[in-house]
N, C-alpha and C positions, 0 to 999 in steps of 0.2 A: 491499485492498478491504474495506468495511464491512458486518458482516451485515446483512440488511435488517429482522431483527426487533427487535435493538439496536445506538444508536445510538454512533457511536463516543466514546470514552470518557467513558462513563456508568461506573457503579462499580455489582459486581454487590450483588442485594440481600440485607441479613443480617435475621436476628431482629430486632435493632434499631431498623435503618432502616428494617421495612416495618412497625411497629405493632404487635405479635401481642403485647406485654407486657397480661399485665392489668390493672396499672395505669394504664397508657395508656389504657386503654378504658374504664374504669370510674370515672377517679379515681383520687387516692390515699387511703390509710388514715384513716380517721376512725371517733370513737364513733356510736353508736348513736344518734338523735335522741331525745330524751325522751319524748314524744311522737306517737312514730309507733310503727307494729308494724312490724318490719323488712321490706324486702323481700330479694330475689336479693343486688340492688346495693349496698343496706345493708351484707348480711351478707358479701358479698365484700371492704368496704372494711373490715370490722372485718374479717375474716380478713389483708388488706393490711396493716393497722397490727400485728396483732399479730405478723406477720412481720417487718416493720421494726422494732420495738421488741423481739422476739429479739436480733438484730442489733447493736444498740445499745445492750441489756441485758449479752449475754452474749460480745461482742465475735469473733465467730461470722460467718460467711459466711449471709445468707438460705436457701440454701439447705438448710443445715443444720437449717432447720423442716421436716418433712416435711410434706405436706399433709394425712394421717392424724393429726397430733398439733393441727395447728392445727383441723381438722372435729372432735375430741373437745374442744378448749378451745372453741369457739364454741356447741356444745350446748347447757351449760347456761346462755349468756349470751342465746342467743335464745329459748330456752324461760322464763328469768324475764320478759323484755320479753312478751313472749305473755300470758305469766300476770295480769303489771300490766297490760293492756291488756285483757285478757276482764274483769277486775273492774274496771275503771269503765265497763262494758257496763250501761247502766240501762234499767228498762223506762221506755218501751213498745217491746220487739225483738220484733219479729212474722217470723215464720217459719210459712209459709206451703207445704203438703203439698198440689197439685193433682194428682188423680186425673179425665185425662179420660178 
């Protein structure tokens, strides 16, 4: 007799098969737009490549990136985009201090 919550031979669900990869979610690995100040998704996808290209670099299992090593490599990669991005900030930027 089949249970009534699954249906019979359905195949149970893994990591895999239901989505939960970040990459899957977000895309894969890509630079940084020229262009743009990063976002979240940005900086996830450059975290993404730069684990993939560990990988590929150092002929290593991804895993072997920790995520504390890839959050200190992407630091100073998003704080220079920041930086290029506040300096071609021109006036007229009005910032506006309302006191009601």
């Amino acid at each position: 007799m089949a249970s009534p919550c699954k249906p019979s031979g359905s195949k149970p669900a893994t990591r895999q098969s239901s989505g939960s990869k970040l990459a899957a979610f977000v895309g894969g690995g890509r630079e940084f737009a020229e262009s743009e100040v990063p976002t979240y998704r940005g900086v996830m996808k450059r975290g993404i490549l730069l684990q993939e290209l560990s990988g590929i670099r150092e002929g290593v299992d991804k895993r072997g990136y920790p995520v504390r090593d890839i959050a200190k490599d992407l630091t100073p990669m998003v704080l220079a985009q920041w930086k290029k991005s506040n300096a071609q900030f021109a006036p007229p930027v009005v910032v506006i201090d309302r006191c009601y």
